[in-house]
C-alpha positions as a Markdown table, in Angstrom:
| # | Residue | x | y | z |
|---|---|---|---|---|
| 1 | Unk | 0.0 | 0.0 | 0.0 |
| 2 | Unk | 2.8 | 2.2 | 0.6 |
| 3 | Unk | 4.5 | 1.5 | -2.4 |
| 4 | Unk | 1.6 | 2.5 | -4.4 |
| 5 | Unk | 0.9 | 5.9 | -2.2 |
| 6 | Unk | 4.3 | 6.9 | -3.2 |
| 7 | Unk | 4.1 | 6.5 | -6.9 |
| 8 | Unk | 0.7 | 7.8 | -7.0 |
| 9 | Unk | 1.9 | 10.7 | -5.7 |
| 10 | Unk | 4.7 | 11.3 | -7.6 |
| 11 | Unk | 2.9 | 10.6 | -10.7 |
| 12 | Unk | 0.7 | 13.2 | -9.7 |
| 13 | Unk | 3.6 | 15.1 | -8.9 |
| 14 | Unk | 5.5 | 14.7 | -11.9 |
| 15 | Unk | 1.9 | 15.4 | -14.2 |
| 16 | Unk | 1.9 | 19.3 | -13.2 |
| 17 | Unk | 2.4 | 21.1 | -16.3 |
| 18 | Unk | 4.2 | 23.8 | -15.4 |
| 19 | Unk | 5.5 | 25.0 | -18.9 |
| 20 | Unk | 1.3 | 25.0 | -19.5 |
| 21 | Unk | 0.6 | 26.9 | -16.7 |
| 22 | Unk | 3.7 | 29.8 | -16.7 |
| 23 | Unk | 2.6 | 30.7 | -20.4 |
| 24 | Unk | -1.3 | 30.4 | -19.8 |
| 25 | Unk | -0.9 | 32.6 | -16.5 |
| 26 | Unk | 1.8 | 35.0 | -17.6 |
| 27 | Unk | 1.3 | 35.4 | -21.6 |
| 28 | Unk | -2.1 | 34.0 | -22.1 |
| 29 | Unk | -1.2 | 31.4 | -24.4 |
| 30 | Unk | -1.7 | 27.8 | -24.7 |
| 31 | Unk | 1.7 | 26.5 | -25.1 |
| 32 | Unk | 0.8 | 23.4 | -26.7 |
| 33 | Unk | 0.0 | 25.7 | -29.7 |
| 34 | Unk | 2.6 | 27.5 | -29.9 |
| 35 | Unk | 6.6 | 26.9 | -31.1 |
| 36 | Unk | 6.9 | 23.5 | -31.1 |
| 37 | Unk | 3.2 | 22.8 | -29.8 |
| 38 | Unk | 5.8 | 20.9 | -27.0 |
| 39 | Unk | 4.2 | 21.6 | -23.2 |
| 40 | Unk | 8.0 | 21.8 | -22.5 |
| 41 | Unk | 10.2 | 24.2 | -20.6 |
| 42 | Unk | 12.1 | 25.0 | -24.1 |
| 43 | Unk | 9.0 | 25.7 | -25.7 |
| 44 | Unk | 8.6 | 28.1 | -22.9 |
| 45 | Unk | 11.7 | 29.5 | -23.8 |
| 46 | Unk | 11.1 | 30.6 | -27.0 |
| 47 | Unk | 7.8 | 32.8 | -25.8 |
| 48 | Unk | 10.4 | 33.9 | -23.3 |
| 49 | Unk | 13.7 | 33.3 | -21.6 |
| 50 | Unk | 12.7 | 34.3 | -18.2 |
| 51 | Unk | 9.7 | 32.3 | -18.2 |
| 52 | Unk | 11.3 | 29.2 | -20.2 |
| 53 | Unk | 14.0 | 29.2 | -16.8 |
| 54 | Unk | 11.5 | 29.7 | -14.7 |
| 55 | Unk | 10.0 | 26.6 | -16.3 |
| 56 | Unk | 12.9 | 24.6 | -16.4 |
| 57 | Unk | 13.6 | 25.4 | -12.4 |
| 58 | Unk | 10.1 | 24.1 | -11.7 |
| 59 | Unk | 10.2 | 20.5 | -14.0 |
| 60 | Unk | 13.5 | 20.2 | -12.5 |
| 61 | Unk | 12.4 | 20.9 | -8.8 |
| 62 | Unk | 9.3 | 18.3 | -9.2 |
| 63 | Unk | 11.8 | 16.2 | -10.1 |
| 64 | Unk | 13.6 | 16.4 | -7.1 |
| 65 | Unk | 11.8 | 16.8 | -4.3 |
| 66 | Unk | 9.8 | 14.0 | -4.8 |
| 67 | Unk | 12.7 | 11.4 | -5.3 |
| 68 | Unk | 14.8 | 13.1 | -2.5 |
| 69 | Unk | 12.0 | 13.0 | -0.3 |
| 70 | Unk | 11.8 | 9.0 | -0.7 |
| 71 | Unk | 15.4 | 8.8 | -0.3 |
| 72 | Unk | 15.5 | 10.2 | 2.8 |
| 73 | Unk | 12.4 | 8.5 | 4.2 |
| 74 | Unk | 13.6 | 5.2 | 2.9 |
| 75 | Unk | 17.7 | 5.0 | 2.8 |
| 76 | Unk | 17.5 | 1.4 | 2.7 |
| 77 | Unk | 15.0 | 0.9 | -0.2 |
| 78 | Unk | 16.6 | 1.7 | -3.5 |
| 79 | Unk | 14.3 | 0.2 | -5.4 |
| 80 | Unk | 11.3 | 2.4 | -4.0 |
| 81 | Unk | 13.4 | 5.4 | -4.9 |
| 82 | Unk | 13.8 | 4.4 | -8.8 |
| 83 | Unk | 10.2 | 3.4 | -9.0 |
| 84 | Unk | 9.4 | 7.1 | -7.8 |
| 85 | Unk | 12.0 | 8.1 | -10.5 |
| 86 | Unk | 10.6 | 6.6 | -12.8 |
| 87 | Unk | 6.6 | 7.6 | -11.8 |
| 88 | Unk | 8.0 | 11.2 | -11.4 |
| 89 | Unk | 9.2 | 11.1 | -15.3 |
| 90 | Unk | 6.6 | 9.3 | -16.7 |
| 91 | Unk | 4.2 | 12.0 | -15.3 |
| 92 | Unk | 5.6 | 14.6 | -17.0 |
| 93 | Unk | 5.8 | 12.8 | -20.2 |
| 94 | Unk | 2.0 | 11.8 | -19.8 |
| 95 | Unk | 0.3 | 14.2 | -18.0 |
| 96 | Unk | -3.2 | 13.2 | -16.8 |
| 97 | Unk | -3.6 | 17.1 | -17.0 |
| 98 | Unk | -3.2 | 17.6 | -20.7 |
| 99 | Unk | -4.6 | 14.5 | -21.8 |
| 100 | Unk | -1.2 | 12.3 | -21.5 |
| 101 | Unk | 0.0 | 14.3 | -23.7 |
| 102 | Unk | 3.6 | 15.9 | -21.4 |
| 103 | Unk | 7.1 | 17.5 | -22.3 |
| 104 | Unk | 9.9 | 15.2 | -22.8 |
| 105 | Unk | 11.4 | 14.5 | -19.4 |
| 106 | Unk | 14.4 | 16.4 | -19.2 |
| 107 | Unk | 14.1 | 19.3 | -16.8 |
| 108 | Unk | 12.4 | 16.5 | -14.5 |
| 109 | Unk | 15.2 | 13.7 | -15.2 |
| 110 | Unk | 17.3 | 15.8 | -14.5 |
| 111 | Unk | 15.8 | 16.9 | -11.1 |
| 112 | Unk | 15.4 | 13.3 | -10.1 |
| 113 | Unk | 19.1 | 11.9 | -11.0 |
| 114 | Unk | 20.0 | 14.8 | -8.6 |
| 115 | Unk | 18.8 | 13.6 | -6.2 |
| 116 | Unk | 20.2 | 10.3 | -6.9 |
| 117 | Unk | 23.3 | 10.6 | -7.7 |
| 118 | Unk | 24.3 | 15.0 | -8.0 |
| 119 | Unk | 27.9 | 15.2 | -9.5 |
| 120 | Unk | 27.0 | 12.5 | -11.9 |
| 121 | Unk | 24.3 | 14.2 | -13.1 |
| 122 | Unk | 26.1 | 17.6 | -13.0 |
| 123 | Unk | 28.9 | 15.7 | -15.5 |
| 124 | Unk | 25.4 | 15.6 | -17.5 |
| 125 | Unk | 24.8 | 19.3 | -17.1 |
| 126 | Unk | 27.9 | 20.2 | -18.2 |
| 127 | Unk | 27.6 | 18.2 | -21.4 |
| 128 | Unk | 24.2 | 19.7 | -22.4 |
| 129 | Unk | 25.5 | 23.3 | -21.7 |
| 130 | Unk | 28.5 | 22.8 | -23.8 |
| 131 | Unk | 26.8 | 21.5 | -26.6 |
| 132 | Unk | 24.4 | 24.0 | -26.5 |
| 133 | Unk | 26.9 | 26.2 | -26.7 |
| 134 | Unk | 28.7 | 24.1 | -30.0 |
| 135 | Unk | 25.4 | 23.2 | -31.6 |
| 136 | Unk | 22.5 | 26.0 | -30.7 |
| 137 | Unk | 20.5 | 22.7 | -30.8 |
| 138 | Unk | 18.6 | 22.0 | -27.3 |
| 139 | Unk | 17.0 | 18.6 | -28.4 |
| 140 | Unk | 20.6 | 17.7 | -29.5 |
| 141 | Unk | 21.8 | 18.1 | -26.5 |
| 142 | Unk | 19.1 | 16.6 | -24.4 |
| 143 | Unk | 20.0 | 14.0 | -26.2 |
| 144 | Unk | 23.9 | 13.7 | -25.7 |
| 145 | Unk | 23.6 | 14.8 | -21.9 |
| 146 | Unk | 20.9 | 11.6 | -21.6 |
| 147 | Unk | 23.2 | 9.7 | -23.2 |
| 148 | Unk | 26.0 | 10.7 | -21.3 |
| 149 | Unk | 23.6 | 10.1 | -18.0 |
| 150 | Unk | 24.7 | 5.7 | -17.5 |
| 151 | Unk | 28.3 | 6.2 | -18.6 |
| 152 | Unk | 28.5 | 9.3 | -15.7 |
| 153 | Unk | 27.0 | 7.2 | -13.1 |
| 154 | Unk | 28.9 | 4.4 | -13.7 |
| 155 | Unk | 32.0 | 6.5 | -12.7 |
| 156 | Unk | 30.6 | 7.9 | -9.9 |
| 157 | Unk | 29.9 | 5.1 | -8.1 |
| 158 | Unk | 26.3 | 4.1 | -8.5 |
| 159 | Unk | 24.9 | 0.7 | -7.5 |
| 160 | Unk | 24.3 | -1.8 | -10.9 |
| 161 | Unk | 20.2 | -1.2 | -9.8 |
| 162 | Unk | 20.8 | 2.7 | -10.8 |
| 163 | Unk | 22.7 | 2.2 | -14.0 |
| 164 | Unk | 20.6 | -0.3 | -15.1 |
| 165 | Unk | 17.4 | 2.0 | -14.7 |
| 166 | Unk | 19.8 | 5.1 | -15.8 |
| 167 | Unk | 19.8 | 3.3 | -19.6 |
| 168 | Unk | 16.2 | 3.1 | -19.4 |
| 169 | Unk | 15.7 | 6.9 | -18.5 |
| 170 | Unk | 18.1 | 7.7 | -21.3 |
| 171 | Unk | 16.0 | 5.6 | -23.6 |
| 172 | Unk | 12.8 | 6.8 | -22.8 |
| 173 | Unk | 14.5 | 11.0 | -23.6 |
| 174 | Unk | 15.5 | 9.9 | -26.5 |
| 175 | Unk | 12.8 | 8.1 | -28.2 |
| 176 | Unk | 10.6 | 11.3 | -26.7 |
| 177 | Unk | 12.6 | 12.9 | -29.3 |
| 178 | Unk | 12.4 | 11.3 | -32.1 |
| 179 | Unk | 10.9 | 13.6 | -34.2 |
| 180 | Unk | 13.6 | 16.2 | -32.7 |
| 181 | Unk | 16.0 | 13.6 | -34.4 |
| 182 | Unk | 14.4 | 13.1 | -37.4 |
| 183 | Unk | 14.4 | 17.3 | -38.2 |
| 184 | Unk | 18.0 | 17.1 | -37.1 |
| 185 | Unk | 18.6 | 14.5 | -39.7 |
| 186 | Unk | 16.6 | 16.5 | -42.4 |
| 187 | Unk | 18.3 | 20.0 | -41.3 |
| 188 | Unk | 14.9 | 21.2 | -40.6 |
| 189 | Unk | 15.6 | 21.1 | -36.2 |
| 190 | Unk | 15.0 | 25.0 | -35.1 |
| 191 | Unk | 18.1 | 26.2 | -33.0 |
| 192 | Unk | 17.4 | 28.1 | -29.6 |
């Protein structure tokens, strides 16, 4: 029963659409219908900076609390930890507020896997902001910093439970963006 409290919640949790709300409350827009028509923080970002951080800050802090939160309440139950991971994600990716239809799980990965595991992820950070930096492409570099997620845990000491879930994460980022990949591939991806 507690099990399934915890990743009710963090379903819940992770199924705010906070990229929806910031540009319904502060621009009057349905951000699903704009840009991209992705209820993302990047899509955010290209009505406006400000709000597409201010976006980012809040997928990445539902993210994290939640899967802090179970860590600390249950140190010794690693598995209940990556099963709120994994709910937290999955409810941003399929929010029950906007039909299951959600953003692509970055901003809220990446607030999860800091709470897991912080300098590993940072490693991850770092690799999206400097290719950002080479390729103006933000799905490009969602997708090297997911990729880059498993191979940064594995040197910062995470159990074979994390790393194993870590390539399943990944996975799940990057087939969100396939179409992101496809555009790439055609040269037709829009830079930030």
């Amino acid at each position: 029963m507690k099990f399934a409290i915890y990743l009710i919640a963090a379903y819940i949790i992770g199924s705010i659409p906070f990229a929806y709300i910031i540009a319904k409350l502060f621009k009057g827009i349905d951000i699903r219908k704009y840009g991209s028509g992705n209820p993302g923080a990047t899509n955010v970002f290209r009505l406006s900076k400000p709000l597409g951080l201010l976006a980012f800050l809040c997928d990445t802090l539902k993210g994290f609390i939640p899967v802090f939160l179970t860590a600390e309440m249950n140190p010794s139950s690693e598995i209940l930890v990556i099963a709120v991971t994994l709910a937290v994600v999955l409810g941003h990716m399929f929010t029950i507020f906007l039909n299951f239809k959600g953003g692509k799980g970055v901003a809220t990965g990446c607030g999860a896997f800091l709470a897991i595991n912080p300098v590993a992820t940072l490693v991850c950070l770092l690799v999206f902001a400097i290719m950002l930096s080479i390729s103006k492409y933000v799905s490009l570099s969602s997708i090297c910093a997911a990729a880059t997620l498993p191979i940064s845990l594995y040197f910062f000491d995470s159990s074979s439970e994390i790393l194993i879930f870590s390539v399943l994460v990944a996975a799940i980022v990057i087939i969100k963006h396939s179409a992101n990949i496809k555009r790439l591939v055609a040269g037709k991806e829009n830079k930030i």
